[in-house]
C-alpha positions, 0 to 999 in steps of 0.5 A, a space after each residue: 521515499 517509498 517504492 512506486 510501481 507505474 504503468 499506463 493504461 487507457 492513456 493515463 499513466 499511474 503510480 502505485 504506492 502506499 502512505 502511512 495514511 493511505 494504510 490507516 485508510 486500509 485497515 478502516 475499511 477492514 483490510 488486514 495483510 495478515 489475512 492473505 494466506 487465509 482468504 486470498 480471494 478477497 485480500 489481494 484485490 485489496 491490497 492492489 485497489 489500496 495502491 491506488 489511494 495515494 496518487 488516484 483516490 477517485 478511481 472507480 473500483 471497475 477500473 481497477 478491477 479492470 486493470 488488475 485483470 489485465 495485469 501481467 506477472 500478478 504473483 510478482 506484483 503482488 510480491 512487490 506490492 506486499 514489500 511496499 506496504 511492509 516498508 511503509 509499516 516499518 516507518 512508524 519505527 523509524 528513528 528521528 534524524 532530528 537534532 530536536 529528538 525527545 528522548 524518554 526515561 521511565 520512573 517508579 
């Protein structure tokens, strides 16, 4: 189970967390975490208005810009939302668990 990061806010509570497919979504609309170093400005919004696709996909993008201004401790959420999307990246290397596993050989 991945990390969620809930609060409430304009008597709605929220809860912020990625999916394999809330990523993909990401990364369609041109999103790159690899890009927070070099223009930070336009990433990290990104990176905190992605959360939101999983559990509040029909947020307006006011509302979270609202939000995310209103937001304490920001460097420490986006540490925390940064780790949540790293996790969810490394279940596309998780190994099955189940007993009906494929196993792959290669041939010459």
């Amino acid at each position: 189970m991945s990390k969620k990061i809930k609060f409430d806010y304009n008597g709605n509570t929220y809860n912020l967390t990625y999916t394999r497919r809330t990523i993909e979504k990401m990364e369609d609309e041109g999103f790159d975490i690899t890009a927070a170093q070099t223009k930070p400005m336009s990433t990290l919004p990104k990176l905190f208005k992605g959360a939101f696709y999983a559990n509040h996909p029909n947020i307006e993008d006011n509302v979270i810009d609202e939000i995310y201004g209103l937001m304490k401790d920001k460097q420490g959420l986006i540490q925390v939302l940064a780790g949540m999307y790293n996790d969810t990246l490394k279940t596309l290397l998780d190994e099955p668990t189940d007993e009906k596993n494929i196993l792959w050989t290669t041939s010459v």
